[in-house]
mmCIF file of the N, C-alpha and C atoms, coordinates in Angstrom:
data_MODEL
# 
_entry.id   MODEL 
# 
loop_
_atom_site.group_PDB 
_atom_site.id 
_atom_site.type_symbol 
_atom_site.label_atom_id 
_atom_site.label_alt_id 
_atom_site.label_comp_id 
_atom_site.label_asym_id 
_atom_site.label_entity_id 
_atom_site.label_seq_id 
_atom_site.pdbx_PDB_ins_code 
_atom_site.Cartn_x 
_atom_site.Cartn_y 
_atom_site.Cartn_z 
_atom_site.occupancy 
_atom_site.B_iso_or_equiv 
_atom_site.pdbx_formal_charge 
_atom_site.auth_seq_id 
_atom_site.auth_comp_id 
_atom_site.auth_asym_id 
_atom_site.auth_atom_id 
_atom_site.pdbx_PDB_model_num 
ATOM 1   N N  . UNK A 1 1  ? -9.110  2.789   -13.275 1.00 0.00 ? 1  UNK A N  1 
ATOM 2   C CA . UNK A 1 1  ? -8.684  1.414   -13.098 1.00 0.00 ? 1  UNK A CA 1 
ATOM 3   C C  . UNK A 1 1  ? -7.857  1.319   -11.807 1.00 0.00 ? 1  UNK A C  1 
ATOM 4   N N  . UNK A 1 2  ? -7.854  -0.095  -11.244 1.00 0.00 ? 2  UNK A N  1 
ATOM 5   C CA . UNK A 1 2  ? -7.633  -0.115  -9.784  1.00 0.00 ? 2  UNK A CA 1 
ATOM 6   C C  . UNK A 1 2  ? -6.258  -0.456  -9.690  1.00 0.00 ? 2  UNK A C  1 
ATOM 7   N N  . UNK A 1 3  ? -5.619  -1.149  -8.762  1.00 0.00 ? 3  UNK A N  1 
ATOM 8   C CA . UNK A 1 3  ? -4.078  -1.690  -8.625  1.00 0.00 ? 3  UNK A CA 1 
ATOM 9   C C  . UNK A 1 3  ? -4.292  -2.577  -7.405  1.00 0.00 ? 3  UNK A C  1 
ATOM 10  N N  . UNK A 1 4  ? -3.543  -3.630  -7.257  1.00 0.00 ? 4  UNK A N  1 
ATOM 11  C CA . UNK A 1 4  ? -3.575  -4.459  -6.424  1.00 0.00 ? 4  UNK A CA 1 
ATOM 12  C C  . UNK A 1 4  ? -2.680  -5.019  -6.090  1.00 0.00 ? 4  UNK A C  1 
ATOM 13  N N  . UNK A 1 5  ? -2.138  -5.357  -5.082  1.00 0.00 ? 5  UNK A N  1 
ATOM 14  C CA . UNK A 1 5  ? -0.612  -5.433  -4.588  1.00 0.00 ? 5  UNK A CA 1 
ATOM 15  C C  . UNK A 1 5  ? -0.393  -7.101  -3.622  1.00 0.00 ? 5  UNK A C  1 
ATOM 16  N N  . UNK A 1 6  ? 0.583   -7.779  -3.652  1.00 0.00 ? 6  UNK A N  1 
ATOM 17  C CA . UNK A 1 6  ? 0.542   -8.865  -2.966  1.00 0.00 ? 6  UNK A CA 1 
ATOM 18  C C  . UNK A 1 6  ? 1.494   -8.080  -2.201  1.00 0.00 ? 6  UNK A C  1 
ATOM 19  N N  . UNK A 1 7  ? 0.911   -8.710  -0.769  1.00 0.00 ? 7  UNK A N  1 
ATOM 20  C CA . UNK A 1 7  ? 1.241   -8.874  0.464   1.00 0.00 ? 7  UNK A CA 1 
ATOM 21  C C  . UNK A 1 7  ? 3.028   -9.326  0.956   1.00 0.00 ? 7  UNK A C  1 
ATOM 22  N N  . UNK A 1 8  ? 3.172   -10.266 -0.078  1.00 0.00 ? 8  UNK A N  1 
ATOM 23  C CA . UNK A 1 8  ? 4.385   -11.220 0.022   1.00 0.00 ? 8  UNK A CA 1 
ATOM 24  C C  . UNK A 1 8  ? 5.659   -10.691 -1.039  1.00 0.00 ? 8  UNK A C  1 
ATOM 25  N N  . UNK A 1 9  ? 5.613   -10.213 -2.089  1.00 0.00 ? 9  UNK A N  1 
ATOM 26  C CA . UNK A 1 9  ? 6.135   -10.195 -3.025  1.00 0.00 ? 9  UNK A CA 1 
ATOM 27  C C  . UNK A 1 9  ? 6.413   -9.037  -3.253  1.00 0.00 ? 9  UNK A C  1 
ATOM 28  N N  . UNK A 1 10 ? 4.966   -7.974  -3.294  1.00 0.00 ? 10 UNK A N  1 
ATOM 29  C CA . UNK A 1 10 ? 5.589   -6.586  -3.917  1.00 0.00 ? 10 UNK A CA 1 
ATOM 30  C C  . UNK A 1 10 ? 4.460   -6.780  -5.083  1.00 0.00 ? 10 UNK A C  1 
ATOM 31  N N  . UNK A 1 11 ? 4.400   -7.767  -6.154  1.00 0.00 ? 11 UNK A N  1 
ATOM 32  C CA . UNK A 1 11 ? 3.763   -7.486  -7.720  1.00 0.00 ? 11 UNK A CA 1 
ATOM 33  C C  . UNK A 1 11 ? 2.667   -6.873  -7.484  1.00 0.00 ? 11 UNK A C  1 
ATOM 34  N N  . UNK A 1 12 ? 2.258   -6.170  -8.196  1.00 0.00 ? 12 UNK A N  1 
ATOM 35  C CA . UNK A 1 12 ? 1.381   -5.167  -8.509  1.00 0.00 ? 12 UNK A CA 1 
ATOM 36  C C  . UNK A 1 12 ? 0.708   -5.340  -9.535  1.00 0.00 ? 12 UNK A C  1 
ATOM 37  N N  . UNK A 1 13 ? -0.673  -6.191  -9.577  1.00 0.00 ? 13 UNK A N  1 
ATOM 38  C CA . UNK A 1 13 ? -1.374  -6.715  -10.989 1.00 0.00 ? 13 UNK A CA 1 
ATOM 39  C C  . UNK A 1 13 ? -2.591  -4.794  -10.895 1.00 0.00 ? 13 UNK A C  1 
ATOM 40  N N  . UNK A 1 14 ? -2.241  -4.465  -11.959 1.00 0.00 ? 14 UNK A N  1 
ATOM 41  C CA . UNK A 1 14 ? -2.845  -3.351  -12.792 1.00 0.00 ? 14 UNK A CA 1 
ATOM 42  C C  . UNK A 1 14 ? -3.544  -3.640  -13.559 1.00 0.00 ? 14 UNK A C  1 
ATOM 43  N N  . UNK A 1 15 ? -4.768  -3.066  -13.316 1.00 0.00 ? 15 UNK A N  1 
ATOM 44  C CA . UNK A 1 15 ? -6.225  -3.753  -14.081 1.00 0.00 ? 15 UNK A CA 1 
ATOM 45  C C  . UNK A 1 15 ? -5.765  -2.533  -15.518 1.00 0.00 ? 15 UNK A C  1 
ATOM 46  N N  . UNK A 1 16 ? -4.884  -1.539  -15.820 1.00 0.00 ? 16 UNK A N  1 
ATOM 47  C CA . UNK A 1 16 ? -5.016  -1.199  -16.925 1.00 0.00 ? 16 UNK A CA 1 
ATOM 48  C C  . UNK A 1 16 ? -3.803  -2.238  -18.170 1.00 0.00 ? 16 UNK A C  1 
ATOM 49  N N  . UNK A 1 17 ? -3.189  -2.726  -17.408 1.00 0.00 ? 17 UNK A N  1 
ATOM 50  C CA . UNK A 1 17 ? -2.480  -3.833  -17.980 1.00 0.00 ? 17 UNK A CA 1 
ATOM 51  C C  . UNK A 1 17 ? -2.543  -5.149  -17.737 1.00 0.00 ? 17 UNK A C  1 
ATOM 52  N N  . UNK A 1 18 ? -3.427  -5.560  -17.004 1.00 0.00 ? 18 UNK A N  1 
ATOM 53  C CA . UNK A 1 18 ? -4.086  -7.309  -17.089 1.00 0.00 ? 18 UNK A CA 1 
ATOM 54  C C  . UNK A 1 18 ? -2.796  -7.866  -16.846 1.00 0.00 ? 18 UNK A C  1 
ATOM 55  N N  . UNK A 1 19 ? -2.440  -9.030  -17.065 1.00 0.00 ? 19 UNK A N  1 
ATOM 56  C CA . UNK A 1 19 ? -1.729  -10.056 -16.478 1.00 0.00 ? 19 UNK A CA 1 
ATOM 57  C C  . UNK A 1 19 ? -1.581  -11.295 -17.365 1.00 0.00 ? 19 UNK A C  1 
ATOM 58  N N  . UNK A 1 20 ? -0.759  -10.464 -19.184 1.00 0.00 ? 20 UNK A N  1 
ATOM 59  C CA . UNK A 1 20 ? -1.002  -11.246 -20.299 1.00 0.00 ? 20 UNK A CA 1 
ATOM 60  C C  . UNK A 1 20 ? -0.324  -12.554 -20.352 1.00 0.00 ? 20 UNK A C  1 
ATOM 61  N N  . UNK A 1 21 ? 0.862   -12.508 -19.313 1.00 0.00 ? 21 UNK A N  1 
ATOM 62  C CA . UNK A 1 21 ? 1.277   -13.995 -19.514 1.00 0.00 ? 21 UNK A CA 1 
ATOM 63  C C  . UNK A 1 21 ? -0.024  -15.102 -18.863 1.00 0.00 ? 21 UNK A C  1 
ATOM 64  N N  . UNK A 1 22 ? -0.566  -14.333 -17.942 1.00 0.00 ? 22 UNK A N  1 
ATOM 65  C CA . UNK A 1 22 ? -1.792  -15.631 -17.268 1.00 0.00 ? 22 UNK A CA 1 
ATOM 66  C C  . UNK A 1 22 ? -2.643  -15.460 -17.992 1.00 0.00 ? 22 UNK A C  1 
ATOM 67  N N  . UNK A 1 23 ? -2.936  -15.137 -19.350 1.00 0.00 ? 23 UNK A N  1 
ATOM 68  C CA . UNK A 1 23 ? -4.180  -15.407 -19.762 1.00 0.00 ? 23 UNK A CA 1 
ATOM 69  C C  . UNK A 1 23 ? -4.908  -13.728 -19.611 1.00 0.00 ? 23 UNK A C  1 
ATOM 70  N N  . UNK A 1 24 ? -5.147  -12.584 -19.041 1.00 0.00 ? 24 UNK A N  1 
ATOM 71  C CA . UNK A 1 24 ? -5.615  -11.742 -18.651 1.00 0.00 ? 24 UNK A CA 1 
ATOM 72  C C  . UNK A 1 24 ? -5.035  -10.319 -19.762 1.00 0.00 ? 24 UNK A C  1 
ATOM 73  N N  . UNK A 1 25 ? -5.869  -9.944  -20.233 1.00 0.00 ? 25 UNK A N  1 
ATOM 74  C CA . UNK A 1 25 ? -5.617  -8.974  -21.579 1.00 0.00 ? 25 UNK A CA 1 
ATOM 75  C C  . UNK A 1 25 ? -5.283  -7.742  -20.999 1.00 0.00 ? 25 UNK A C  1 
ATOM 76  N N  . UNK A 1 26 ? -4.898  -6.320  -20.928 1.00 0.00 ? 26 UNK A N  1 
ATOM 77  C CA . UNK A 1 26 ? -4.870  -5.415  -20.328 1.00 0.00 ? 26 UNK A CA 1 
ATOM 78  C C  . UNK A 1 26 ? -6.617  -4.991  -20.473 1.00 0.00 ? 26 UNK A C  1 
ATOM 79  N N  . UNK A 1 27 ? -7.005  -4.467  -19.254 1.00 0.00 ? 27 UNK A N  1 
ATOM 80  C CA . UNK A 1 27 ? -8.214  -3.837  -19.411 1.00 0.00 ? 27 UNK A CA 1 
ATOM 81  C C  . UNK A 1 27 ? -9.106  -4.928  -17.911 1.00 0.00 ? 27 UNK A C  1 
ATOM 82  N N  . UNK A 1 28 ? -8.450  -6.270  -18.039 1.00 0.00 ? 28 UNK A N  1 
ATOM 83  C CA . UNK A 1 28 ? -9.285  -7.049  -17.219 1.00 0.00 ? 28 UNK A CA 1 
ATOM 84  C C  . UNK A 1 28 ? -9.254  -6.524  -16.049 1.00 0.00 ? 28 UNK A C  1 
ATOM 85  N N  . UNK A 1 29 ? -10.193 -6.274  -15.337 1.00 0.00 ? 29 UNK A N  1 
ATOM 86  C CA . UNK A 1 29 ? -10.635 -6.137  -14.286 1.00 0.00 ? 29 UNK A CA 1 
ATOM 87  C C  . UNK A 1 29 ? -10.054 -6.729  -12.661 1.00 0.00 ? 29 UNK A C  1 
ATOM 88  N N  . UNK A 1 30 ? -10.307 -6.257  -11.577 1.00 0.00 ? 30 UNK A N  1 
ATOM 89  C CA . UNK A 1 30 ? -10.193 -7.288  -10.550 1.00 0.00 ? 30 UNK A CA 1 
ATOM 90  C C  . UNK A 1 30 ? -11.159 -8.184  -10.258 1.00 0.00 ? 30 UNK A C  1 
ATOM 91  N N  . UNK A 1 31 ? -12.330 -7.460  -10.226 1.00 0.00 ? 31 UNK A N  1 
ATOM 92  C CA . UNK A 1 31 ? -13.866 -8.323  -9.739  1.00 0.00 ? 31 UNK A CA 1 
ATOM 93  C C  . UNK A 1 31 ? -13.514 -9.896  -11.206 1.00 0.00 ? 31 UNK A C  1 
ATOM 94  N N  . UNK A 1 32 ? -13.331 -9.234  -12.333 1.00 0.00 ? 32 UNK A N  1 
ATOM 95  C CA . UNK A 1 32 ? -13.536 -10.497 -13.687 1.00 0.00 ? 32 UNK A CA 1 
ATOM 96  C C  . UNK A 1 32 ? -12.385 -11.812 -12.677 1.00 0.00 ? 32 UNK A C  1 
ATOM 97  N N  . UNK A 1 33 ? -11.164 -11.192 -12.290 1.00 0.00 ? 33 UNK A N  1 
ATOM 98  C CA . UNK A 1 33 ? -10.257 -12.687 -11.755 1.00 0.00 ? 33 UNK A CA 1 
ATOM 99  C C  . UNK A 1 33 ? -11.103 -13.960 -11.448 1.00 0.00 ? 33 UNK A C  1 
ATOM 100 N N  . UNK A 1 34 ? -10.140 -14.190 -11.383 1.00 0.00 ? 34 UNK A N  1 
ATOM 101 C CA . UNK A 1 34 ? -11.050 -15.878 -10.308 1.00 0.00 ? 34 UNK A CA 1 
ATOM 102 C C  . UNK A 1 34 ? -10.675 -15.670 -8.806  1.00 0.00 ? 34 UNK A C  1 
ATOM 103 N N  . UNK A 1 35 ? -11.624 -16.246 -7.923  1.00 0.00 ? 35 UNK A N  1 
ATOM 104 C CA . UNK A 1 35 ? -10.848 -16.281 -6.524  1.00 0.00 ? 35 UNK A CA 1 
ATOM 105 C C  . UNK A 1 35 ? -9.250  -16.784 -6.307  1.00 0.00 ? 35 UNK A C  1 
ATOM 106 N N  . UNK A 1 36 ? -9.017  -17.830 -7.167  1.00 0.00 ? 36 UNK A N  1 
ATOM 107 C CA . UNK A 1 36 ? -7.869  -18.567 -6.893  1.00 0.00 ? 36 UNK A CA 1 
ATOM 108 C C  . UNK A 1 36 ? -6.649  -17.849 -7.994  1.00 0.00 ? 36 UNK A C  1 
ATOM 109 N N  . UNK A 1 37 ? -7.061  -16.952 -8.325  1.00 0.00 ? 37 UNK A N  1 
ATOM 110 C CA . UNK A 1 37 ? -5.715  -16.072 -8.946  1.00 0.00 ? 37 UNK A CA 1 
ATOM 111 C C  . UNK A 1 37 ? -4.589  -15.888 -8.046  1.00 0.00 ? 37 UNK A C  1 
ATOM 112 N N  . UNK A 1 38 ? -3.259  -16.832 -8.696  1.00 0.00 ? 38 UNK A N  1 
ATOM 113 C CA . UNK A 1 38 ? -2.249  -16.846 -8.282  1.00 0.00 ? 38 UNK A CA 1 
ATOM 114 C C  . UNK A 1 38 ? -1.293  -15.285 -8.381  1.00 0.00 ? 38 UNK A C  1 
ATOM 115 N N  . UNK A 1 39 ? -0.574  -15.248 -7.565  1.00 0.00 ? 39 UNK A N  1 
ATOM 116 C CA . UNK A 1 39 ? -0.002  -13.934 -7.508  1.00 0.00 ? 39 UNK A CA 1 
ATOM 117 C C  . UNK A 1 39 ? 0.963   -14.749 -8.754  1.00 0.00 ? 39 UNK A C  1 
ATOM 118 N N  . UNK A 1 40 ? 1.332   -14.368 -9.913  1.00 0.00 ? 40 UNK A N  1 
ATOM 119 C CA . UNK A 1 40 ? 2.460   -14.276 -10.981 1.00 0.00 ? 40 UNK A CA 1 
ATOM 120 C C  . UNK A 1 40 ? 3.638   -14.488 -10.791 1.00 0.00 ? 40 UNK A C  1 
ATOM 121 N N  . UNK A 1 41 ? 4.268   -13.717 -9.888  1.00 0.00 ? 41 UNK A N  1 
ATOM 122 C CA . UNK A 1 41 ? 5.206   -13.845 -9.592  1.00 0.00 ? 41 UNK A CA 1 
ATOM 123 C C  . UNK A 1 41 ? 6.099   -14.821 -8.091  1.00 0.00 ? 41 UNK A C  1 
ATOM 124 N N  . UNK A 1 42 ? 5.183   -14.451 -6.904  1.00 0.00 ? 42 UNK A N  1 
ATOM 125 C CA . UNK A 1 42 ? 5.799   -15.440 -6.370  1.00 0.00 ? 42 UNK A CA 1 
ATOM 126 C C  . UNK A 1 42 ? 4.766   -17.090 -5.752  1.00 0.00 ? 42 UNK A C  1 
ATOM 127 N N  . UNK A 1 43 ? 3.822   -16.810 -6.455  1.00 0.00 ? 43 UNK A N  1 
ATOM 128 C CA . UNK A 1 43 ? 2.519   -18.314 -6.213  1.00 0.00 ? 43 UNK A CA 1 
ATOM 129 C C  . UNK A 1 43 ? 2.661   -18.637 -4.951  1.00 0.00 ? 43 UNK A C  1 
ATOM 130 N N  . UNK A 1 44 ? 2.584   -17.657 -3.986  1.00 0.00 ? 44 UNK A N  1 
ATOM 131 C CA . UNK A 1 44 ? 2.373   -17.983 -2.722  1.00 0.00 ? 44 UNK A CA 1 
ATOM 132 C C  . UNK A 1 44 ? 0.982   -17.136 -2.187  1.00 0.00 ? 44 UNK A C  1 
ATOM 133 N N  . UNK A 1 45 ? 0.420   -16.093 -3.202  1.00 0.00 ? 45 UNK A N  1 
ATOM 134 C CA . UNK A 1 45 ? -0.312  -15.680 -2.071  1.00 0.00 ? 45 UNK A CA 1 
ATOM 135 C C  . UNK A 1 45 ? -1.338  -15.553 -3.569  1.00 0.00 ? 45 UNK A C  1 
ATOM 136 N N  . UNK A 1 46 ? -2.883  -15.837 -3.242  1.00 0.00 ? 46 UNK A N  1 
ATOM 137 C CA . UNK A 1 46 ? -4.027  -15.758 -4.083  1.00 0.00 ? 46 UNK A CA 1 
ATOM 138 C C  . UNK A 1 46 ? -4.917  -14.673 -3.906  1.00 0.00 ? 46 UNK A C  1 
ATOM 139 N N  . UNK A 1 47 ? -5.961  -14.295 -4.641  1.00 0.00 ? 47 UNK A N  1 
ATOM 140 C CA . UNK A 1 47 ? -6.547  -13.036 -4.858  1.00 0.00 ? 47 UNK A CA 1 
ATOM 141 C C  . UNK A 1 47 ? -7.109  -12.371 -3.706  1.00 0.00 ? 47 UNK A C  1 
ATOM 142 N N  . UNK A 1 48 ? -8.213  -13.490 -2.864  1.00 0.00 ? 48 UNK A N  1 
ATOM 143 C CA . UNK A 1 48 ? -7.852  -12.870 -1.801  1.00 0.00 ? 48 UNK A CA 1 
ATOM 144 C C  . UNK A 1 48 ? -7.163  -12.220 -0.793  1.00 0.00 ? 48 UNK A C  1 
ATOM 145 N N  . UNK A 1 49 ? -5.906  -12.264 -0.497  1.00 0.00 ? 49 UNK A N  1 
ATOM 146 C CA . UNK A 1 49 ? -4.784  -11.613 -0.094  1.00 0.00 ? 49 UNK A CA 1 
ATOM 147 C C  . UNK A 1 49 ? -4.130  -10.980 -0.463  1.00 0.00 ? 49 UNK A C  1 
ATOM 148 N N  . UNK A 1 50 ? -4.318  -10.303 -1.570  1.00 0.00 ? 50 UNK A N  1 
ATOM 149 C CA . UNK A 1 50 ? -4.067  -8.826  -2.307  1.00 0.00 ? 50 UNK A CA 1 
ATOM 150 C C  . UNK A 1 50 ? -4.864  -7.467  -1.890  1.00 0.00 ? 50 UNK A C  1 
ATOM 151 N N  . UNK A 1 51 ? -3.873  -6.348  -1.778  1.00 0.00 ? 51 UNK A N  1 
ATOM 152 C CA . UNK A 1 51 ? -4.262  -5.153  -0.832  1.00 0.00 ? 51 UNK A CA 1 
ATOM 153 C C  . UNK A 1 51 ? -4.541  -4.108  -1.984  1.00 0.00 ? 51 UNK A C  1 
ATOM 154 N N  . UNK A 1 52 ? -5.472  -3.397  -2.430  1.00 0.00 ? 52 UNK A N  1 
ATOM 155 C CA . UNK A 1 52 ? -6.627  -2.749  -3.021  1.00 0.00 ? 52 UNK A CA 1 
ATOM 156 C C  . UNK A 1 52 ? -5.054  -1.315  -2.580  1.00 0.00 ? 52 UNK A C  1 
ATOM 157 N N  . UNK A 1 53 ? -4.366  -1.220  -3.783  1.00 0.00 ? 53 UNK A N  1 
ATOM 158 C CA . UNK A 1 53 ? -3.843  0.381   -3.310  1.00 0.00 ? 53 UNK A CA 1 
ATOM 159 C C  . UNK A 1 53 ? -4.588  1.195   -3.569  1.00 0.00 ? 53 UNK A C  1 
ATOM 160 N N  . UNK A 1 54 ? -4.363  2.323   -3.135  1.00 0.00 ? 54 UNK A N  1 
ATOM 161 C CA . UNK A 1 54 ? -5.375  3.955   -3.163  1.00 0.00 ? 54 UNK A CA 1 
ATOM 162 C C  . UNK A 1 54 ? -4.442  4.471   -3.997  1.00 0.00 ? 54 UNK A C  1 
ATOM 163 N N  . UNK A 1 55 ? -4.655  5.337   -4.904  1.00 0.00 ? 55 UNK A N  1 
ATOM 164 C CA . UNK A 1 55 ? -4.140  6.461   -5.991  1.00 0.00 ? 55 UNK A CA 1 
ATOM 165 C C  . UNK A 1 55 ? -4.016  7.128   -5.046  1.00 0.00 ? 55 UNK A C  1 
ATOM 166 N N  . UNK A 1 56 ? -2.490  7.647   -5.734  1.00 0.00 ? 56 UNK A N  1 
ATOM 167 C CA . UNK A 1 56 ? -2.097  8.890   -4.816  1.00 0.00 ? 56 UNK A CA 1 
ATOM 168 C C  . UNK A 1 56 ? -2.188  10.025  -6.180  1.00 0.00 ? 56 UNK A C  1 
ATOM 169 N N  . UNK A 1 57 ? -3.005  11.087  -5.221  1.00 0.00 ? 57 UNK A N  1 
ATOM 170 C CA . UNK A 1 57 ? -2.798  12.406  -5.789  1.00 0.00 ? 57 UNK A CA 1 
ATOM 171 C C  . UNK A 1 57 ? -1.457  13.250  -5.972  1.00 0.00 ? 57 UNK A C  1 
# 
């Protein structure tokens, strides 16, 4: 499972923990979002503008 990071804020939506206050169960995916997925925490920046982190070994 992937991790995804806003640009602006820092939050870190984790596809193994979804994003249960918006509706999003743990397990949901990134591709399942909508384009217009608001970053949670500071609603300034949407799905597109979230940076794909790499696992660190």
């Amino acid at each position: 499972m992937a991790k995804f990071e806003c640009p602006d804020c820092g939050y870190i939506y984790d596809e193994t923990l979804g994003a249960e206050h918006e509706g999003y169960p743990a397990g949901t995916q990134w591709k399942d979002l909508p384009d217009d997925f608001p970053c949670p925490d500071c609603f300034v920046r949407e799905k597109p503008d979230f940076v794909k982190l790499e696992d660190k070994k």
